[in-house]
Rosetta silent file (secondary structure, phi, psi, omega in degrees, C-alpha in Angstrom):
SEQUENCE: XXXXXXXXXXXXXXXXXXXXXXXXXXXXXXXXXXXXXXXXXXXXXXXXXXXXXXXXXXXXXXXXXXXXXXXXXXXXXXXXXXXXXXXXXXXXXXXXXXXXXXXXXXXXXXXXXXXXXXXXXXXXXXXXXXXXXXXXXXXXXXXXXXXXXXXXXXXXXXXXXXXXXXXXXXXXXXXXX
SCORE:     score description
SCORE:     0.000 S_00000001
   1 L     0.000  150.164 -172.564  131.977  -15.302   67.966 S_00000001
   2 L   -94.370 -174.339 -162.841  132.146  -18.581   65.927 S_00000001
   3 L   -95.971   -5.890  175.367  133.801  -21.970   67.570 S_00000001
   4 L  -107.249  -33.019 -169.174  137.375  -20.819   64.920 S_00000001
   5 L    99.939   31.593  152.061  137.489  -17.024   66.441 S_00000001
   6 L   -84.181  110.566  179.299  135.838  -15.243   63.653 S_00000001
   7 L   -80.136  155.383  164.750  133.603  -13.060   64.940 S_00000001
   8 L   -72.060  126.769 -172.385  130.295  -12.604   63.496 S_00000001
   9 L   -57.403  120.972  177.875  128.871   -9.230   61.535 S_00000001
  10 L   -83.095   34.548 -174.527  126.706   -7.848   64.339 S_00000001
  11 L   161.344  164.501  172.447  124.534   -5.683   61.188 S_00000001
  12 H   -47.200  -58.066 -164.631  124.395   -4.997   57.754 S_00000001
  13 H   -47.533  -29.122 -164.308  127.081   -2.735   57.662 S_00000001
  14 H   -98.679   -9.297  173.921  129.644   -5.259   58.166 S_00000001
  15 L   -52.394  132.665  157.903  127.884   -7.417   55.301 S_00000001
  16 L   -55.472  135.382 -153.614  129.657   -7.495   51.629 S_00000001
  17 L   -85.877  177.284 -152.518  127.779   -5.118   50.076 S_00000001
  18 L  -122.083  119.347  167.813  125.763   -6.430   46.321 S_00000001
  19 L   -75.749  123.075  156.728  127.625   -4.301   43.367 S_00000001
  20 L   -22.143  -22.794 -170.050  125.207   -3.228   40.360 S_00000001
  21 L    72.178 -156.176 -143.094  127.557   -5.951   38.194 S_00000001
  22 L   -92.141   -0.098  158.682  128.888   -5.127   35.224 S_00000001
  23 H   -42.869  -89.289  168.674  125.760   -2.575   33.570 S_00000001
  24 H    10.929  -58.720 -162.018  127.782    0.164   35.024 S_00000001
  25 H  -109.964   41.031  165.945  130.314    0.403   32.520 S_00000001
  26 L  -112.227  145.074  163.027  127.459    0.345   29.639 S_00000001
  27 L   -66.622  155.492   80.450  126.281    4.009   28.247 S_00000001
  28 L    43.052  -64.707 -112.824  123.087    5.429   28.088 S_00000001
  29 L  -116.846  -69.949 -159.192  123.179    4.764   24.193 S_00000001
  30 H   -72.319  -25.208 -177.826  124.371    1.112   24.433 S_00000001
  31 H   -80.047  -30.338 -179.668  121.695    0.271   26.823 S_00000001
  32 H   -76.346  -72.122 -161.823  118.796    1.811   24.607 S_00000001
  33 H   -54.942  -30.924 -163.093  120.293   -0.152   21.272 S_00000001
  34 H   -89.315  -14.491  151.026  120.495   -3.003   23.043 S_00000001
  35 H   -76.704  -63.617 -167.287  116.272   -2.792   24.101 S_00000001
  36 H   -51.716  -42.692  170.858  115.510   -1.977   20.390 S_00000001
  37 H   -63.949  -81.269 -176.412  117.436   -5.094   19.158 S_00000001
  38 H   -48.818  -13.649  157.020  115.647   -7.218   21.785 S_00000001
  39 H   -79.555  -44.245  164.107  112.317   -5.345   20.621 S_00000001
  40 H   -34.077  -61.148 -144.869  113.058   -5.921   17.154 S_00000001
  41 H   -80.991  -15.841 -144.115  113.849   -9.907   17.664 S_00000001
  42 H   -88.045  -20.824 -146.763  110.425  -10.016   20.113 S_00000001
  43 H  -101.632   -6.362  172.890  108.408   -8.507   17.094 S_00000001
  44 H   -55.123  -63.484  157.232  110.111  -10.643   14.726 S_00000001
  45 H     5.116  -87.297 -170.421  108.743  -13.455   16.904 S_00000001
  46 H   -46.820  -63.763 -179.511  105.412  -12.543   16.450 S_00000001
  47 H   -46.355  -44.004  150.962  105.341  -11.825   13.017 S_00000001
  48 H   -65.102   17.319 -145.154  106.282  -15.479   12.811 S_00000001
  49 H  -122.494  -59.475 -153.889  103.595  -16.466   15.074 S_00000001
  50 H   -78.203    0.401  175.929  100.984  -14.468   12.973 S_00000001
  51 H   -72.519  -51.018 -162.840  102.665  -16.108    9.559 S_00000001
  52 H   -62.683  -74.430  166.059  101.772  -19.595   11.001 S_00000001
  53 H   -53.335  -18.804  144.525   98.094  -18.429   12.101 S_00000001
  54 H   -40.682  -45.655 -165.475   97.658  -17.433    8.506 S_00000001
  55 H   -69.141  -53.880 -167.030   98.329  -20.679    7.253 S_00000001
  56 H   -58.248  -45.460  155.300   96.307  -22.518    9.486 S_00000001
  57 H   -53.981  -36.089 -173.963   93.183  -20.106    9.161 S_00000001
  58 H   -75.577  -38.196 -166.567   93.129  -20.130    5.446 S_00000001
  59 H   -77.944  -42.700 -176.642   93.422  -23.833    5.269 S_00000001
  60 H   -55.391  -37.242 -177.093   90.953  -24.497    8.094 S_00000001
  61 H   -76.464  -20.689  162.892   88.503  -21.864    6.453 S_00000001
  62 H   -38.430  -84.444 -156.054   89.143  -23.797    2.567 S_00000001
  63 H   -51.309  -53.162  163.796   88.060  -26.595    4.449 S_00000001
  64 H   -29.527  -57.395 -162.217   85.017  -25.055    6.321 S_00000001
  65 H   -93.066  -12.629  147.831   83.448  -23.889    3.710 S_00000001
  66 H   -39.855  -75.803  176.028   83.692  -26.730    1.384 S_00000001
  67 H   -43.337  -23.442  178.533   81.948  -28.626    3.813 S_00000001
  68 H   -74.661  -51.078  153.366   79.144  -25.880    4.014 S_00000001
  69 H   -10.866  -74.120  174.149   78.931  -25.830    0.494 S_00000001
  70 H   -86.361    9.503  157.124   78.166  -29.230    0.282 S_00000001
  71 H   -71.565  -41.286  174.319   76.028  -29.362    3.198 S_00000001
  72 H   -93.607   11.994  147.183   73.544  -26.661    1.358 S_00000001
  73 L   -61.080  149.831 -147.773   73.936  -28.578   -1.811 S_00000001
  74 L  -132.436    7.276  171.108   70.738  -30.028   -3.057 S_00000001
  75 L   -94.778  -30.400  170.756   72.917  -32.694   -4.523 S_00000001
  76 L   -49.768  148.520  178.885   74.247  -33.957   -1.480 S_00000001
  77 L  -113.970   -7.797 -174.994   73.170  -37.375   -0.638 S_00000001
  78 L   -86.411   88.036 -157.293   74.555  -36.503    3.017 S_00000001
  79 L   -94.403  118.095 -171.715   72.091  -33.898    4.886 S_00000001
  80 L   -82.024  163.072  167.860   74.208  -33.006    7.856 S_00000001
  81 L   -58.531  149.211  158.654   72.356  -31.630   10.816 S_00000001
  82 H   -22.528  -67.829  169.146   71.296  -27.967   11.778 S_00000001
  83 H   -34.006  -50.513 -162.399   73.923  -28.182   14.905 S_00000001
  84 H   -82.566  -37.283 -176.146   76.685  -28.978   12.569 S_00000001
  85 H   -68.466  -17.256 -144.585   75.700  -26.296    9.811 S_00000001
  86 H  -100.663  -30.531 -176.448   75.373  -23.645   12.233 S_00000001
  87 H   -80.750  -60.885  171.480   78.814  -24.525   14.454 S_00000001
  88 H   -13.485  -49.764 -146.479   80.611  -24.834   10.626 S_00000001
  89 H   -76.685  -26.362 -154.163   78.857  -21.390   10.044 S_00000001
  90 H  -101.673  -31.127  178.072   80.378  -19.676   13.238 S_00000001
  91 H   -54.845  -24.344  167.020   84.215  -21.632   12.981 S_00000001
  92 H   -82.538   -7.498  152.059   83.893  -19.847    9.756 S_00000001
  93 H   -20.163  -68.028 -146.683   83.142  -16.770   11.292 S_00000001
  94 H   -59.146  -62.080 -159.020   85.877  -17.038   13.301 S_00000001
  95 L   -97.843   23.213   88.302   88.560  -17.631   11.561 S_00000001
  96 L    21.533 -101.487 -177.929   87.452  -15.376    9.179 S_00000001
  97 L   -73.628   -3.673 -175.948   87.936  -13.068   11.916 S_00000001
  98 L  -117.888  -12.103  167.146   91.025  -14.658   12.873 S_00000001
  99 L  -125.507   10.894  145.667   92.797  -13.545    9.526 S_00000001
 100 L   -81.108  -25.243  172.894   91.791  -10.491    9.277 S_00000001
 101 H   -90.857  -58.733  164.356   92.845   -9.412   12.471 S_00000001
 102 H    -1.252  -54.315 -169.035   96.100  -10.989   11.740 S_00000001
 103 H   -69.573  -42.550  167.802   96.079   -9.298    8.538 S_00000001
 104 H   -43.610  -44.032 -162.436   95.604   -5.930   10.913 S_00000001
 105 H   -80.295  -40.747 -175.465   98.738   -6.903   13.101 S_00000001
 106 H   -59.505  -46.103  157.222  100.922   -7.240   10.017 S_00000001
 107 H   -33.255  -37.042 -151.658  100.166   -3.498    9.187 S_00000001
 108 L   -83.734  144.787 -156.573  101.018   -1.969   12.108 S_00000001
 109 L  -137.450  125.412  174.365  104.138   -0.531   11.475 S_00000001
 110 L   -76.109  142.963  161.059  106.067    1.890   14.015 S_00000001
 111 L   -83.773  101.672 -163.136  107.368    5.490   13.151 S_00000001
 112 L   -68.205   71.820 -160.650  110.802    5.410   12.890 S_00000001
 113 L   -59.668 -175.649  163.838  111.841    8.543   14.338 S_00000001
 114 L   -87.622  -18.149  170.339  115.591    9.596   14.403 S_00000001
 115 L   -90.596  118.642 -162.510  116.112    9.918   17.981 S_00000001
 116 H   -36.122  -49.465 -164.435  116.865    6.428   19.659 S_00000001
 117 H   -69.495  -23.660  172.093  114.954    7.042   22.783 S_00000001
 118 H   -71.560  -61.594  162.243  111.730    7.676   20.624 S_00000001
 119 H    -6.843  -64.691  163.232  112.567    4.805   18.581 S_00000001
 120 H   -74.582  -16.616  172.912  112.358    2.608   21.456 S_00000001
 121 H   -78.080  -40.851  162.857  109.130    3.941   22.782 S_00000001
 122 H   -99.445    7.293  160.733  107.623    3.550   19.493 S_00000001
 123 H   -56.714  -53.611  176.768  108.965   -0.422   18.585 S_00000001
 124 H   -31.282  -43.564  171.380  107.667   -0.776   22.052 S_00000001
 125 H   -60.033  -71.052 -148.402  103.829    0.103   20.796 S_00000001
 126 H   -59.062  -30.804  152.406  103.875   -1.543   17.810 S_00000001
 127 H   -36.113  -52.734  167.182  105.104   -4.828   19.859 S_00000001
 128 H   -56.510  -53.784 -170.960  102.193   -4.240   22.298 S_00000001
 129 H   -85.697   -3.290  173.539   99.864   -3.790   19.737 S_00000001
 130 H   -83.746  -31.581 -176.731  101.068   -6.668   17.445 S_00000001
 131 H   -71.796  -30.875  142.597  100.928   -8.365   20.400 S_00000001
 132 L   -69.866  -29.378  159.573   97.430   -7.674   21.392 S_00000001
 133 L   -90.256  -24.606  153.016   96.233   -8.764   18.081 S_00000001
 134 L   -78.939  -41.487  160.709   97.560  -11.672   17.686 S_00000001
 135 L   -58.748   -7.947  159.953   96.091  -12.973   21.146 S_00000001
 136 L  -112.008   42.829  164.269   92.786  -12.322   20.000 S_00000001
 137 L   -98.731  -51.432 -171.217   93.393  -13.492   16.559 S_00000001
 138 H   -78.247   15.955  173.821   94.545  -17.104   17.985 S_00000001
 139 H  -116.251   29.619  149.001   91.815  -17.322   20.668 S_00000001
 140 H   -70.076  -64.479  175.552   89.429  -16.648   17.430 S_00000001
 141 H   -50.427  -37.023  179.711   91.325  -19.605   15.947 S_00000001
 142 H   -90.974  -18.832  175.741   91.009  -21.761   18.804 S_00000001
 143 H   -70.253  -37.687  172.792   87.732  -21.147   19.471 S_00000001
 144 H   -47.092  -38.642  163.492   87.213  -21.945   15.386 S_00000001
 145 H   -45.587  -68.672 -169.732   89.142  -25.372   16.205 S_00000001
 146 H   -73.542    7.537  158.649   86.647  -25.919   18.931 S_00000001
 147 H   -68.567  -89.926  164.019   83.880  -25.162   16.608 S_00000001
 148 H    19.831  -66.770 -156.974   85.063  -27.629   14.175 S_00000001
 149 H   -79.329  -21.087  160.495   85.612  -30.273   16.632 S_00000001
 150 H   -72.017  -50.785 -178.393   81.764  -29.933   17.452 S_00000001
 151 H   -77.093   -5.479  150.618   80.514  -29.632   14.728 S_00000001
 152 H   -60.062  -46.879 -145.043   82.340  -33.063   13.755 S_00000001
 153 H   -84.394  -36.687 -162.276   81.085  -34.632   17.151 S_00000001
 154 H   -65.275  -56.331  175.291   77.278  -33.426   15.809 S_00000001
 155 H   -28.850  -79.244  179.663   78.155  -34.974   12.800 S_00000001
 156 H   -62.314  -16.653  173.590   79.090  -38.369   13.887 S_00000001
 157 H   -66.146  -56.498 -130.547   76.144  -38.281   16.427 S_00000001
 158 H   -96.925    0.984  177.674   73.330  -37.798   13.889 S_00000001
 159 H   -86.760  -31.143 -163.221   75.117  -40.292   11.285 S_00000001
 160 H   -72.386  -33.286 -176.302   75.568  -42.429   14.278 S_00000001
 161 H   -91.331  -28.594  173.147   71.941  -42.471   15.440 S_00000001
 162 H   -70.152  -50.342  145.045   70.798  -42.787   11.691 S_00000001
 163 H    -2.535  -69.487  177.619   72.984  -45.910   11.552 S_00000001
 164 H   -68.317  -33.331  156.674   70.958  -47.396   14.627 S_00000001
 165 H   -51.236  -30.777  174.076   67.918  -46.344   12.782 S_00000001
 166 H   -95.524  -16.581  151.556   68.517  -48.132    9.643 S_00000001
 167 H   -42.439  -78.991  161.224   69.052  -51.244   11.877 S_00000001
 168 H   -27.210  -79.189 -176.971   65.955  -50.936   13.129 S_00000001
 169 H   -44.282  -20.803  175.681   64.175  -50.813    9.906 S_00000001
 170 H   -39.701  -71.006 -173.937   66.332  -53.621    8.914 S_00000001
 171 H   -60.388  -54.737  167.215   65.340  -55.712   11.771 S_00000001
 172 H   -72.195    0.022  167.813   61.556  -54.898   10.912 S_00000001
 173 H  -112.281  -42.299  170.040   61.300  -55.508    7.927 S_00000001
 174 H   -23.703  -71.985 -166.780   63.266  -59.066    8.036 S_00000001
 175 L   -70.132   -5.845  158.337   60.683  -59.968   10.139 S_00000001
 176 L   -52.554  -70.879 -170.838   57.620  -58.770    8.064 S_00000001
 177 L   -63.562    0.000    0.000   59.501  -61.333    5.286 S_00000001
């Protein structure tokens, strides 16, 4: 007993019991449409996810391969290092490899049977499997990023050390004169 003269539930039994809520008075039918619509909007999602990693691969690979271009140009007055052509060579690889599997996810297409309950098992794939392709399309892209950003860092090292080099000669030949 409490200190007002309520007694206390000695067990569960005497506990308010926790109702299902208001699913109960949905159908079989309405419960199904209402997964396909939320499968729909998730795959919509994606499909904007893998629009976006399109752009950003195509422009990042324009740019890649300009710079290789003019790194294997014989015109160039700039000879970048081995390190830089080679990281250049694999971010282009990548992403590459990062819009093509893209390009893969955008295919996949479910079969739209006529019975609902199929319906949702196969939007359900083709989410999972858009969904599986686009995570290894963007950690192609980010690894292509983190090529990039290396093969910049090589970059500014070996201009950076040629810099201190042309000091030097600077400094030695002033003093020659």
């Amino acid at each position: 007993m409490r200190d007002d003269g309520e007694s206390v539930p000695q067990n569960n039994a005497d506990e308010i019991e926790i109702s299902e809520g208001d699913s109960s008075g949905y159908s079989e039918q309405d419960i199904l449409e209402k997964t396909i619509e939320i499968i729909e909007q998730e795959r919509k999602d994606i499909r904007t996810i893998i629009q976006s990693s399109l752009s950003i691969s195509g422009l990042l690979l324009t740019i890649s391969l300009g710079v290789i271009y003019f790194g294997y140009s014989n015109n160039s007055t700039i000879v970048p290092p081995t390190s830089t052509k080679v990281l250049l060579f694999m971010s282009s690889s990548l992403l590459t490899a990062s819009i093509f599997i893209n390009i893969l996810a955008l295919r996949l297409k479910p079969i739209r049977p006529i019975e609902t309950d199929d319906r949702a098992i196969s939007l359900r794939e083709a989410y999972d499997n858009e969904k599986w392709y686009t995570s290894w399309s963007t950690i192609a892209l980010l690894l292509s990023i983190l090529g990039l950003f290396f093969a910049m860092g090589a970059f500014a090292w070996d201009r950076a050390d040629h810099a201190g080099q042309l000091c030097m000669i600077k400094d030695a030949i002033s003093l020659r004169i």
